[in-house]
N, CA, C and O atoms as a Tripos MOL2 file, in Angstrom:
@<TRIPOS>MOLECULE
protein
  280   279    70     0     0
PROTEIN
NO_CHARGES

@<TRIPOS>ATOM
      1 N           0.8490   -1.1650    0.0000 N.3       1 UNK1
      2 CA          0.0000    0.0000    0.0000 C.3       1 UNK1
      3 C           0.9000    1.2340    0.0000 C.2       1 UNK1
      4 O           1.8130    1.2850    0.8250 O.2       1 UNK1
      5 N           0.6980    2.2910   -0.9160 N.am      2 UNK2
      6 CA          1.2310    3.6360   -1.1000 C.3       2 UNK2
      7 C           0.3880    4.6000   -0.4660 C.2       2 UNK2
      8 O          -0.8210    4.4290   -0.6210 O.2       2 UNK2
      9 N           0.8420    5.7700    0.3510 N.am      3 UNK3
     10 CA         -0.5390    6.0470    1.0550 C.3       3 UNK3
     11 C           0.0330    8.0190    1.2410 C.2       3 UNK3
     12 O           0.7530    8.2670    2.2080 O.2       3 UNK3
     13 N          -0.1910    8.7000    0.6920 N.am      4 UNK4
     14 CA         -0.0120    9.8540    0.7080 C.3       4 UNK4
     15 C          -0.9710   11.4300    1.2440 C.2       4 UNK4
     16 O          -1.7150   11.7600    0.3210 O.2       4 UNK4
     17 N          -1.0500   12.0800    2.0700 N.am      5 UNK5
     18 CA         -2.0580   13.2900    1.8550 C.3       5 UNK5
     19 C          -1.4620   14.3560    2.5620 C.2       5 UNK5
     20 O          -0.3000   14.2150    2.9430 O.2       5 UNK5
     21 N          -2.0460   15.3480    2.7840 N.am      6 UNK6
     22 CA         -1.7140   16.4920    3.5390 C.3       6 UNK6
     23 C          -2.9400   17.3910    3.9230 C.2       6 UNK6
     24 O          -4.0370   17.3020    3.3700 O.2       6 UNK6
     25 N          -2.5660   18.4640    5.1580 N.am      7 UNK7
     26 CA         -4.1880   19.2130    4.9300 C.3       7 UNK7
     27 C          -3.6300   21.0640    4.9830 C.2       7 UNK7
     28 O          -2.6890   21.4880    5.6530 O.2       7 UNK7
     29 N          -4.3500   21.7160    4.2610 N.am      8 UNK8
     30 CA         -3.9000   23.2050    3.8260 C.3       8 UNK8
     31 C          -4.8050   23.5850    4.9920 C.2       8 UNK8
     32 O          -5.7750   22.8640    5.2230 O.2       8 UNK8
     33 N          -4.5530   24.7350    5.7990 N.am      9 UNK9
     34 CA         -5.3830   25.7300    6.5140 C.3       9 UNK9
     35 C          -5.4540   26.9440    6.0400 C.2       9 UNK9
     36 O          -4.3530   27.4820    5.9260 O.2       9 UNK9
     37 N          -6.6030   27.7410    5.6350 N.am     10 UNK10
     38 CA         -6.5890   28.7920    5.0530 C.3      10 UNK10
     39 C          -6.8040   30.5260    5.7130 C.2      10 UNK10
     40 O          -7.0510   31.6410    5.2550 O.2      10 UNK10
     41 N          -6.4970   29.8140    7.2220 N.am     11 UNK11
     42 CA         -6.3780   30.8800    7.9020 C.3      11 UNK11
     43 C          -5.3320   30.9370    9.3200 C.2      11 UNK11
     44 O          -5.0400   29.9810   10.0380 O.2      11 UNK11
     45 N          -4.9270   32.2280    9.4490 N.am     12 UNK12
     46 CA         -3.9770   31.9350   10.5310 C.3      12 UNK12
     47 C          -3.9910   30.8420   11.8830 C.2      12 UNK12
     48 O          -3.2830   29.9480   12.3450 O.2      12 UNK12
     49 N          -5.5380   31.6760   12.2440 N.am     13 UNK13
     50 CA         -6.4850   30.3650   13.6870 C.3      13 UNK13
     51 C          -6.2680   29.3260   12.8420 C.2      13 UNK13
     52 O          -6.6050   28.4630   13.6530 O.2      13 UNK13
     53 N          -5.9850   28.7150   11.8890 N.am     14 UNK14
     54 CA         -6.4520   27.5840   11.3650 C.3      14 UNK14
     55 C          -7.8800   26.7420   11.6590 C.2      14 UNK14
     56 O          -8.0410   25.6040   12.1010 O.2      14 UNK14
     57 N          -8.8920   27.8070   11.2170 N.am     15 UNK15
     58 CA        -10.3320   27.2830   11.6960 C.3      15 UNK15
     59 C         -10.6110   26.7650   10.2860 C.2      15 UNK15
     60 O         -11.5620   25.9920   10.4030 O.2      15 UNK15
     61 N         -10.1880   26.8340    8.8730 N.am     16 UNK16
     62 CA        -10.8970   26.4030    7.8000 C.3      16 UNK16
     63 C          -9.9680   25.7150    7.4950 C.2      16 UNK16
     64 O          -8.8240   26.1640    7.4240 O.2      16 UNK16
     65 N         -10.3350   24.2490    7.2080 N.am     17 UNK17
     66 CA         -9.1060   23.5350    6.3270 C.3      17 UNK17
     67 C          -9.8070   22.8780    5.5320 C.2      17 UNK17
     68 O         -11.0320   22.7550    5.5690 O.2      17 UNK17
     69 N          -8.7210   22.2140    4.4200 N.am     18 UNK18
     70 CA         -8.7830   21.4250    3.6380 C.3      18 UNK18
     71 C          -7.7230   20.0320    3.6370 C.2      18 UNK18
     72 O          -6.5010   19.8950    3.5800 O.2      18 UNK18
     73 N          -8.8950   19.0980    3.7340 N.am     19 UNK19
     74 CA         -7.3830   17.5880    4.0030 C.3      19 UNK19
     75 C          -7.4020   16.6400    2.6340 C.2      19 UNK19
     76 O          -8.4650   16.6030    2.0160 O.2      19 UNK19
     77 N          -6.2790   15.8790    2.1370 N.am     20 UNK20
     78 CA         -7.0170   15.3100    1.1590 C.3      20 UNK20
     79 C          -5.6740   13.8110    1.3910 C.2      20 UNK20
     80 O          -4.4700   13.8690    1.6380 O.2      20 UNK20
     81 N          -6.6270   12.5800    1.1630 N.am     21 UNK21
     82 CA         -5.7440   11.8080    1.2180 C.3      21 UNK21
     83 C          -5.9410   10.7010    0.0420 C.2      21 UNK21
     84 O          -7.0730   10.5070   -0.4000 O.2      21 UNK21
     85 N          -4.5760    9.8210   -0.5660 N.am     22 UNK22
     86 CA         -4.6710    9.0870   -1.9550 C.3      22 UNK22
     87 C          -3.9080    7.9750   -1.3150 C.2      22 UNK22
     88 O          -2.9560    8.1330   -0.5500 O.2      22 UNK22
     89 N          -4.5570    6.5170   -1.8070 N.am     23 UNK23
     90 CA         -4.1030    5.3330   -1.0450 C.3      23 UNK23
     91 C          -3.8980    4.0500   -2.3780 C.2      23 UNK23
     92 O          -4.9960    3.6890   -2.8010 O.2      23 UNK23
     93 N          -3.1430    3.6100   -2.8090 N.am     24 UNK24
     94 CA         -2.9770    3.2010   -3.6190 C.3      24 UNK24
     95 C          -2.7910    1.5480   -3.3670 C.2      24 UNK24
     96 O          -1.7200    1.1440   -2.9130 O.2      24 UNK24
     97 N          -3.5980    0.8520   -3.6010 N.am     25 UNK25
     98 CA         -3.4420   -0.9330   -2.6110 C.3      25 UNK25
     99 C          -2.9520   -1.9250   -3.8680 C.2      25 UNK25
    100 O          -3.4290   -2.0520   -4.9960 O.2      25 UNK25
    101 N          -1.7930   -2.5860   -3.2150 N.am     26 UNK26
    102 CA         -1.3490   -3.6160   -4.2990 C.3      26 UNK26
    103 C          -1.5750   -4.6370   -4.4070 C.2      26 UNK26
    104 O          -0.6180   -5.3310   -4.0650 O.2      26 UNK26
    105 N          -2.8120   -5.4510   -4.8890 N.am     27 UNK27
    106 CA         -2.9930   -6.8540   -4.2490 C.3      27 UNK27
    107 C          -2.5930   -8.0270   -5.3240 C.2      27 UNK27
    108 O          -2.8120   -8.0120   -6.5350 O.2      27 UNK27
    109 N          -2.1110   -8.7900   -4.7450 N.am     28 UNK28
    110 CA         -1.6050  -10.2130   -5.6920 C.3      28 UNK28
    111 C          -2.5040  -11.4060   -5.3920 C.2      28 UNK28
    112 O          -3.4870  -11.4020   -4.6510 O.2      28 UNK28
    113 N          -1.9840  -12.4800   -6.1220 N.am     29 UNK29
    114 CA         -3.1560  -13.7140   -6.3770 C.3      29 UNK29
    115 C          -3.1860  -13.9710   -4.5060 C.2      29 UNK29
    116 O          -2.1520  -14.0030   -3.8380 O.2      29 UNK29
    117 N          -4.4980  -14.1210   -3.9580 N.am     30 UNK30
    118 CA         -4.9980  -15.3480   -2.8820 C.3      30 UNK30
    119 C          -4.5500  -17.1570   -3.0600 C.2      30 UNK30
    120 O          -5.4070  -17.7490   -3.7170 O.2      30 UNK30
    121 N          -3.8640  -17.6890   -2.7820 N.am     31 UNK31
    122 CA         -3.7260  -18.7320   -2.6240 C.3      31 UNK31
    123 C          -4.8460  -19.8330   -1.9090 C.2      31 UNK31
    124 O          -5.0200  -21.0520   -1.9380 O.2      31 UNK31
    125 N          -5.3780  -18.8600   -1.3700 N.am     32 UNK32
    126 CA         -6.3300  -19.8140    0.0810 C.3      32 UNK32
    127 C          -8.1850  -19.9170   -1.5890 C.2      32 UNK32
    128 O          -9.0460  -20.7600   -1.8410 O.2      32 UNK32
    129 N          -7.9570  -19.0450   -1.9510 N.am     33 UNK33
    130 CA         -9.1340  -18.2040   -3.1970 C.3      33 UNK33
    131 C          -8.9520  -18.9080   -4.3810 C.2      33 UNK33
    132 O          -9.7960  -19.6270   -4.9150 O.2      33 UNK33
    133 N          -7.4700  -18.6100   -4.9020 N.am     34 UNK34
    134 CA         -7.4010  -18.7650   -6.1380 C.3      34 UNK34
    135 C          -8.0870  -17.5870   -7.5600 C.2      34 UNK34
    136 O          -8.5580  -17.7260   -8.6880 O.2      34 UNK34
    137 N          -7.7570  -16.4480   -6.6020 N.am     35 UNK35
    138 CA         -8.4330  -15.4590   -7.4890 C.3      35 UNK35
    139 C          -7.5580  -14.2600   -7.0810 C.2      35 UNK35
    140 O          -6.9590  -14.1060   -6.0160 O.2      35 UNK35
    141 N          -7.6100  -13.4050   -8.1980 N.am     36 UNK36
    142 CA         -5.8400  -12.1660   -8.1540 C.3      36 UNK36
    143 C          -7.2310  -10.9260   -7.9420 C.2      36 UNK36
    144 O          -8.0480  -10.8250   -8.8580 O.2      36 UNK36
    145 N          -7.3620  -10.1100   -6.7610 N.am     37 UNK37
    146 CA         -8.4950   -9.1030   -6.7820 C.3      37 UNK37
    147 C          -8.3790   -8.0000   -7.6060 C.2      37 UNK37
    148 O          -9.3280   -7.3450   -8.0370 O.2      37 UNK37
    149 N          -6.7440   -7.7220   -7.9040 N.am     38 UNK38
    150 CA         -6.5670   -6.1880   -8.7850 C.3      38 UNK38
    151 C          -6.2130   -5.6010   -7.7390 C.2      38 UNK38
    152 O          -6.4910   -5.8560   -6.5680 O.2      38 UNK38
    153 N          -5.3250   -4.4660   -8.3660 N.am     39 UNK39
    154 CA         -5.1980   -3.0910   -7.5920 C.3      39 UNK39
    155 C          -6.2460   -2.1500   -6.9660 C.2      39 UNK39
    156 O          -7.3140   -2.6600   -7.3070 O.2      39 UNK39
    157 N          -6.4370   -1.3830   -6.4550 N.am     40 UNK40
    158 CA         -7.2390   -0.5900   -5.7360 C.3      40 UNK40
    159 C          -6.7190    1.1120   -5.3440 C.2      40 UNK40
    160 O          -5.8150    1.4090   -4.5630 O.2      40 UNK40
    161 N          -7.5200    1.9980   -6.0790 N.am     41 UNK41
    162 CA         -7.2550    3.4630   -5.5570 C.3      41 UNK41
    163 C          -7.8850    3.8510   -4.7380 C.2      41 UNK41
    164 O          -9.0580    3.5150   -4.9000 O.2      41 UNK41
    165 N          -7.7100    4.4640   -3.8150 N.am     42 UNK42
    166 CA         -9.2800    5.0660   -2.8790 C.3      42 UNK42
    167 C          -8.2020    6.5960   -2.7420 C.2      42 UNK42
    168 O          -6.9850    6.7380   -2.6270 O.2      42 UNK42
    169 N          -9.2770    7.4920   -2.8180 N.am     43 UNK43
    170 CA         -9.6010    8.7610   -2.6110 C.3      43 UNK43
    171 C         -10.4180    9.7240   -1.6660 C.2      43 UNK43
    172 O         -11.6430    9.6880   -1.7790 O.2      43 UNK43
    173 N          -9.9890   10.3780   -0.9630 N.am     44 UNK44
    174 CA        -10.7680   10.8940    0.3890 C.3      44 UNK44
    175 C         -10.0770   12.1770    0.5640 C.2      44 UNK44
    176 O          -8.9150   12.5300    0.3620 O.2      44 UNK44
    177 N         -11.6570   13.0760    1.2180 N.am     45 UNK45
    178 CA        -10.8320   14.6230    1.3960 C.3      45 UNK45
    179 C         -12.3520   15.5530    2.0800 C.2      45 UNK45
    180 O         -13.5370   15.4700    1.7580 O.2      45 UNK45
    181 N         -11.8540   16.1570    2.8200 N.am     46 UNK46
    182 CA        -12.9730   16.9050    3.8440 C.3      46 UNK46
    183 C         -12.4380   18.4470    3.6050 C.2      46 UNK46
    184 O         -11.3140   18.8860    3.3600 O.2      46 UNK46
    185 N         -13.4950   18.9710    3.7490 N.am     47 UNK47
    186 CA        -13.2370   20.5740    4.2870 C.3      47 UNK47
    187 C         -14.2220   20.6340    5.7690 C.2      47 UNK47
    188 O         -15.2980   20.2410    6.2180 O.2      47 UNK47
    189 N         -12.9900   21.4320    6.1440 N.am     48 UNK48
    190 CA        -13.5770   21.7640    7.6550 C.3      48 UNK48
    191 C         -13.9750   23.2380    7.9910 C.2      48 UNK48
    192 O         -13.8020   24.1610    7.1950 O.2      48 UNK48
    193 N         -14.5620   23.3950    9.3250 N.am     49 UNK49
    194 CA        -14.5960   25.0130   10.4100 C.3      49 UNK49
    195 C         -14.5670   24.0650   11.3840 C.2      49 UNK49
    196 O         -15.1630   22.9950   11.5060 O.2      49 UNK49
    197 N         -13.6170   24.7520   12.1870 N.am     50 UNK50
    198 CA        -13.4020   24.9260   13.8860 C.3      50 UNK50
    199 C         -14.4100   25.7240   14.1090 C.2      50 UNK50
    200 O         -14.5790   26.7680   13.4800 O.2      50 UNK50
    201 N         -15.1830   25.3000   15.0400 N.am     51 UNK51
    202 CA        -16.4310   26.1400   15.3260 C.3      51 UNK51
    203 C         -15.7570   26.7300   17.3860 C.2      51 UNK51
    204 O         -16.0580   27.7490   18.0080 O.2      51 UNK51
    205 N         -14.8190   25.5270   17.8240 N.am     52 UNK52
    206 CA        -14.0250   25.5500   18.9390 C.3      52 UNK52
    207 C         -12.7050   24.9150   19.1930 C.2      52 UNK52
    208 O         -12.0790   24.6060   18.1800 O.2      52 UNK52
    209 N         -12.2110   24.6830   20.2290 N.am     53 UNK53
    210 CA        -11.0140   24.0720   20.4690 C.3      53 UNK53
    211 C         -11.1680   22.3430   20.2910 C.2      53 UNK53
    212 O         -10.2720   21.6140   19.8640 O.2      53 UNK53
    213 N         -12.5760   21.8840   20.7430 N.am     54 UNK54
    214 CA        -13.2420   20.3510   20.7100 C.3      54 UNK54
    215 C         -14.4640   20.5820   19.6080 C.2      54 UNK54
    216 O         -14.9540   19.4530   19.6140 O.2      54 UNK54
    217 N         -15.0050   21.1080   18.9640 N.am     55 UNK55
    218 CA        -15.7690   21.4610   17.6930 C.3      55 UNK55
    219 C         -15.7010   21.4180   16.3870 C.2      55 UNK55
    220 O         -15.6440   22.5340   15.8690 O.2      55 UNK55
    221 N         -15.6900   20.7320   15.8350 N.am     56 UNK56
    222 CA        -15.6480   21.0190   14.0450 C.3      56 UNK56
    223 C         -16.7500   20.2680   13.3820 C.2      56 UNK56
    224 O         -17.2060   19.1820   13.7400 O.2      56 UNK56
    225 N         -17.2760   21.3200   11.9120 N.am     57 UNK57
    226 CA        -18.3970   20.8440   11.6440 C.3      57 UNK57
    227 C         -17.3880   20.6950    9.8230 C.2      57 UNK57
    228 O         -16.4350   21.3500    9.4020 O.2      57 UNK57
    229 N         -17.8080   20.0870    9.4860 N.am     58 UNK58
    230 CA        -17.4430   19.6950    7.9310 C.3      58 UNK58
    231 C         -18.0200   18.4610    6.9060 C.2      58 UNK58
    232 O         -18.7300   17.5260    7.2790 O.2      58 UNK58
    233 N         -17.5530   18.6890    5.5780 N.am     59 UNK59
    234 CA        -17.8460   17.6650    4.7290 C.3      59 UNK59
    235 C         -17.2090   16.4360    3.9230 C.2      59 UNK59
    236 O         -16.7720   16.6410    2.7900 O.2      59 UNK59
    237 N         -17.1760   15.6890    4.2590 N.am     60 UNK60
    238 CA        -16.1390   14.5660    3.2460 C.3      60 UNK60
    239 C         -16.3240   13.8550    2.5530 C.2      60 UNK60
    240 O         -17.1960   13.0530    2.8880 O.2      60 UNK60
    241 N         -15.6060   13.6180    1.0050 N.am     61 UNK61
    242 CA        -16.1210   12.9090    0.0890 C.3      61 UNK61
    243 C         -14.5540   11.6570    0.3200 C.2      61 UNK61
    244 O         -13.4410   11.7810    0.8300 O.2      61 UNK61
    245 N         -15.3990   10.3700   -0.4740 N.am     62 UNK62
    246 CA        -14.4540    9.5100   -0.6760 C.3      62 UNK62
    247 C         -14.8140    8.5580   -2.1210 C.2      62 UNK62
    248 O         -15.9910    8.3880   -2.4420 O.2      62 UNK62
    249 N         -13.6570    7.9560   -2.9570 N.am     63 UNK63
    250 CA        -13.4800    7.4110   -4.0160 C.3      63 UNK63
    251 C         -13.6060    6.8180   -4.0310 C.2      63 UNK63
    252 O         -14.1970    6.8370   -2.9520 O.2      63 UNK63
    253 N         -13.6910    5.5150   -4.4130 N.am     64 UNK64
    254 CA        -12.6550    4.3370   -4.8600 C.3      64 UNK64
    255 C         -12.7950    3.4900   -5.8460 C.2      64 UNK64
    256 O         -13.7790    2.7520   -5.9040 O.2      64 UNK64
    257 N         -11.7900    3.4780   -6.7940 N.am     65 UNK65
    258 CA        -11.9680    2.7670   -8.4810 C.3      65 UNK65
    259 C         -11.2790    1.7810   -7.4070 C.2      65 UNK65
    260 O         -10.6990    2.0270   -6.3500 O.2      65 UNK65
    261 N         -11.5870    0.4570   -8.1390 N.am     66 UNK66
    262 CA        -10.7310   -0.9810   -7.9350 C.3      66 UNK66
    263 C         -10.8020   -1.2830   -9.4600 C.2      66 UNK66
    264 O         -11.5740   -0.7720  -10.2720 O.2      66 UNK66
    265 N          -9.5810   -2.4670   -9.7450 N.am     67 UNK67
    266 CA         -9.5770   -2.3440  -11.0730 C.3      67 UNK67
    267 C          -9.8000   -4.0750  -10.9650 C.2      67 UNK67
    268 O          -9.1300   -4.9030  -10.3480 O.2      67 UNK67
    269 N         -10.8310   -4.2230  -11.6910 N.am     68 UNK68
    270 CA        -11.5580   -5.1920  -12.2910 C.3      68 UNK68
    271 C         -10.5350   -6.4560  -13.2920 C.2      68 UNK68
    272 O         -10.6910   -7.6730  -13.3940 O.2      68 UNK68
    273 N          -9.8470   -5.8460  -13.7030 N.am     69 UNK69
    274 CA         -8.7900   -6.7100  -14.7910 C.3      69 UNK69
    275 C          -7.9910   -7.3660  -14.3710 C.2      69 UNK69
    276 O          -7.5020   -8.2120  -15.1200 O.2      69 UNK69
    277 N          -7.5540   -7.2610  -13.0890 N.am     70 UNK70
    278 CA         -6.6630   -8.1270  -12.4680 C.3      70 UNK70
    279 C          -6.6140   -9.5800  -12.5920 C.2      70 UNK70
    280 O          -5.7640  -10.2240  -11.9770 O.2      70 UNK70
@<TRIPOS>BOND
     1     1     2 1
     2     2     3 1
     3     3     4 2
     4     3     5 am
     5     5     6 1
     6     6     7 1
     7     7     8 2
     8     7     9 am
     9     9    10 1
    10    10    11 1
    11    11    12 2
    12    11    13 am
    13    13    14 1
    14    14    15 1
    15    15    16 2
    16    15    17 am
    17    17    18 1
    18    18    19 1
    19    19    20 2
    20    19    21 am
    21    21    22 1
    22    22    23 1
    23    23    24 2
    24    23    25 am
    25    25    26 1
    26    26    27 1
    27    27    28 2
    28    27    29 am
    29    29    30 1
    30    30    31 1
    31    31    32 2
    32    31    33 am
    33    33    34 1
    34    34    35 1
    35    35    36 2
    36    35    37 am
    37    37    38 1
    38    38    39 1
    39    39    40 2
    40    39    41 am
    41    41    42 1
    42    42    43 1
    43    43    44 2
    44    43    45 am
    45    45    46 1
    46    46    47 1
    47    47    48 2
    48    47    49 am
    49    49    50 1
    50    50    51 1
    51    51    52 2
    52    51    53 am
    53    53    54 1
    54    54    55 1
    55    55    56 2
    56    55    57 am
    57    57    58 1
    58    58    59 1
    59    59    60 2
    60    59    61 am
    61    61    62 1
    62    62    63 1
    63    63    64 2
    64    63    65 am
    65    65    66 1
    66    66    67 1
    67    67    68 2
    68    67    69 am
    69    69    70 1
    70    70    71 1
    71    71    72 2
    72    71    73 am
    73    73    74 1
    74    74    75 1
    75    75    76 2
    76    75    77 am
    77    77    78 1
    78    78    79 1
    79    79    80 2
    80    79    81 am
    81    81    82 1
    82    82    83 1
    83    83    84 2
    84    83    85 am
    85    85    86 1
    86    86    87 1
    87    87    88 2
    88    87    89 am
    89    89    90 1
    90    90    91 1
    91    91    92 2
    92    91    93 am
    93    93    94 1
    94    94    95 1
    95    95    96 2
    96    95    97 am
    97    97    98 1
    98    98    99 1
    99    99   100 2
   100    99   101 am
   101   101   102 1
   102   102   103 1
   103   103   104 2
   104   103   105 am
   105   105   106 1
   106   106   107 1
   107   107   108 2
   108   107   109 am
   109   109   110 1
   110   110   111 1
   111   111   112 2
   112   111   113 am
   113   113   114 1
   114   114   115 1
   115   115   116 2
   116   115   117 am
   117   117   118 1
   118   118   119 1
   119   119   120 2
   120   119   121 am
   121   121   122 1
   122   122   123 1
   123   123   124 2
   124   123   125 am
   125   125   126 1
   126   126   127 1
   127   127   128 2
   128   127   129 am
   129   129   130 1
   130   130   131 1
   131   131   132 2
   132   131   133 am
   133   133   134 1
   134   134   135 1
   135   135   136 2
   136   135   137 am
   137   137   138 1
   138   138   139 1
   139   139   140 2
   140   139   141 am
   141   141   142 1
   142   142   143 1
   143   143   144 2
   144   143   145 am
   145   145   146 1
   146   146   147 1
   147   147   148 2
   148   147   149 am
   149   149   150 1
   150   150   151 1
   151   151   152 2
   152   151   153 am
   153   153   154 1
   154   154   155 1
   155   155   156 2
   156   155   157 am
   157   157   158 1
   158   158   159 1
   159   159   160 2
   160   159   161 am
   161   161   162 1
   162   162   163 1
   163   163   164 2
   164   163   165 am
   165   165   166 1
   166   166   167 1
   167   167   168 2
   168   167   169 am
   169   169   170 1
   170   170   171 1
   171   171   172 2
   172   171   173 am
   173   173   174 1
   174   174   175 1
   175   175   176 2
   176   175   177 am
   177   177   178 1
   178   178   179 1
   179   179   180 2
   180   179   181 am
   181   181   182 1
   182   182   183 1
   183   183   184 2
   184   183   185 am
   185   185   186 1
   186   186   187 1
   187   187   188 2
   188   187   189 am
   189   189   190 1
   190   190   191 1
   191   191   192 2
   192   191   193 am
   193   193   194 1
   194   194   195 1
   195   195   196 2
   196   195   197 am
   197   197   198 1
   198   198   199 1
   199   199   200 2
   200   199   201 am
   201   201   202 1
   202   202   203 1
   203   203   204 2
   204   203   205 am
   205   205   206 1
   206   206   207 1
   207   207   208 2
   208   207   209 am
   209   209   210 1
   210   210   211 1
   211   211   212 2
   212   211   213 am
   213   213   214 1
   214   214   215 1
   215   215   216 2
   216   215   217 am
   217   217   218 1
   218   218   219 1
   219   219   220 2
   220   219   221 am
   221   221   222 1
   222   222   223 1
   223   223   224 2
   224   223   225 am
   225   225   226 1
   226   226   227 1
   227   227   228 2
   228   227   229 am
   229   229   230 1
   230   230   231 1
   231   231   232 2
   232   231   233 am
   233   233   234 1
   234   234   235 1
   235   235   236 2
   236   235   237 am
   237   237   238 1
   238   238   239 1
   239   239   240 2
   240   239   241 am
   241   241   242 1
   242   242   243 1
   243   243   244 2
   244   243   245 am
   245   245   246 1
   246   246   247 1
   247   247   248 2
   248   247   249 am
   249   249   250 1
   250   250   251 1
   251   251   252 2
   252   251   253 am
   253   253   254 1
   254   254   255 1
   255   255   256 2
   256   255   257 am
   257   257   258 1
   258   258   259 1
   259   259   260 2
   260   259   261 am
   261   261   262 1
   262   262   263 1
   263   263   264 2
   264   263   265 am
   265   265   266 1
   266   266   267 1
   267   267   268 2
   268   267   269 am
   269   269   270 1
   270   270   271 1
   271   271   272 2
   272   271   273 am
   273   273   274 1
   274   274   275 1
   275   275   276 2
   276   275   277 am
   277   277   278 1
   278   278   279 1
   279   279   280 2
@<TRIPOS>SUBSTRUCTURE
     1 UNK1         2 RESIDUE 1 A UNK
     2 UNK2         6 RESIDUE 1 A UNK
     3 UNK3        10 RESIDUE 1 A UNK
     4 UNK4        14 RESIDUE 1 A UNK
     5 UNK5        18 RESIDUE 1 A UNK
     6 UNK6        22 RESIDUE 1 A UNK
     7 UNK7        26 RESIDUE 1 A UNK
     8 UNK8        30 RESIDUE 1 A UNK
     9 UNK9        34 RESIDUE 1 A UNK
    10 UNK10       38 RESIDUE 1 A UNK
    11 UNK11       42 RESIDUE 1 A UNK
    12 UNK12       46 RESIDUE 1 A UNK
    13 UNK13       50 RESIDUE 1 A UNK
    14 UNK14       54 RESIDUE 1 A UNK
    15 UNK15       58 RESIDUE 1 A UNK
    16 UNK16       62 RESIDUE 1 A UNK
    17 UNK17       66 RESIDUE 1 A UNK
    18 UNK18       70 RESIDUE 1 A UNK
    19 UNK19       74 RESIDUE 1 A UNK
    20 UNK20       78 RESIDUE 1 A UNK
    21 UNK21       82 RESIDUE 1 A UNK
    22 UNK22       86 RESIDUE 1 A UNK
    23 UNK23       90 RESIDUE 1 A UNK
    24 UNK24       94 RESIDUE 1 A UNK
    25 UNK25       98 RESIDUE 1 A UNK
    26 UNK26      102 RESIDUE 1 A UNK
    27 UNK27      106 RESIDUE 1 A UNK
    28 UNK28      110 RESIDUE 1 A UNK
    29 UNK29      114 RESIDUE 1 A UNK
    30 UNK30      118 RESIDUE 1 A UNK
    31 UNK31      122 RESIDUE 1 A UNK
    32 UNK32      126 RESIDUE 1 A UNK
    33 UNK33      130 RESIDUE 1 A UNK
    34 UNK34      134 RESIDUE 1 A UNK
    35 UNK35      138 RESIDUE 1 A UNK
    36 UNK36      142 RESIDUE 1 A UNK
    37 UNK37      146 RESIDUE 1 A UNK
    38 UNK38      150 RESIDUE 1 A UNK
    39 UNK39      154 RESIDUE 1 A UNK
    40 UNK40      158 RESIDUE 1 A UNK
    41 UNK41      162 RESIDUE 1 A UNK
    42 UNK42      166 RESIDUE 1 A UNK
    43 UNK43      170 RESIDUE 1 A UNK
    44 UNK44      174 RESIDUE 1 A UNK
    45 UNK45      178 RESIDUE 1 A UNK
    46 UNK46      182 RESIDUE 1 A UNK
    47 UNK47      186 RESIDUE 1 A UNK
    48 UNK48      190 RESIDUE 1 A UNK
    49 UNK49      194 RESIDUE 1 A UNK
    50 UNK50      198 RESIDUE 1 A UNK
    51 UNK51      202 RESIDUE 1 A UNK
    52 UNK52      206 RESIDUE 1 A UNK
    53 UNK53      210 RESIDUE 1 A UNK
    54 UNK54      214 RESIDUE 1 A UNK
    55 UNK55      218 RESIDUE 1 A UNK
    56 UNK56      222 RESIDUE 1 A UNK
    57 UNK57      226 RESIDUE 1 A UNK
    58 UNK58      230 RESIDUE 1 A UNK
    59 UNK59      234 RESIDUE 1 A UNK
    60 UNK60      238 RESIDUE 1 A UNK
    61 UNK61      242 RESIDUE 1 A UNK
    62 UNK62      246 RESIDUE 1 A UNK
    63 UNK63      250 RESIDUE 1 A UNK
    64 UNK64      254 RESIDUE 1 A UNK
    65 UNK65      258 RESIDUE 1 A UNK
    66 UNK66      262 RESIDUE 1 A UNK
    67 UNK67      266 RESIDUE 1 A UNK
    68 UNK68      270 RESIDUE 1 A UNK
    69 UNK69      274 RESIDUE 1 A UNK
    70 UNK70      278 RESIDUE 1 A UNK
């Protein structure tokens, strides 16, 4: 698994952010199966407000292609 993200704050308080993360999964044949599942991308990323120090209200989307051809 390759697994990369970071998150931008767009203000000094850092009350608004943006996070975004990319996960890249390597899978090979099952032995126990007998079946190879394919690779796998997944994609994920929220925007936030600090509404307090224990508070945040936000939204997050997430991806994920798996590849079928394997």
């Amino acid at each position: 698994m390759i697994t990369g993200g970071g998150t931008l704050y767009f203000d000094k308080q850092k009350s608004w952010s943006l996070s975004a993360l990319g996960r890249y999964e390597i899978n090979y044949k099952s032995s126990d199966w007998n079946i190879t599942p394919g690779d796998t991308l997944s994609l994920e990323g929220g925007l936030g407000k600090s509404l307090s120090p224990t508070f945040e209200l936000g939204v997050q989307a997430h991806y994920q292609l798996p590849d079928h051809l394997g």
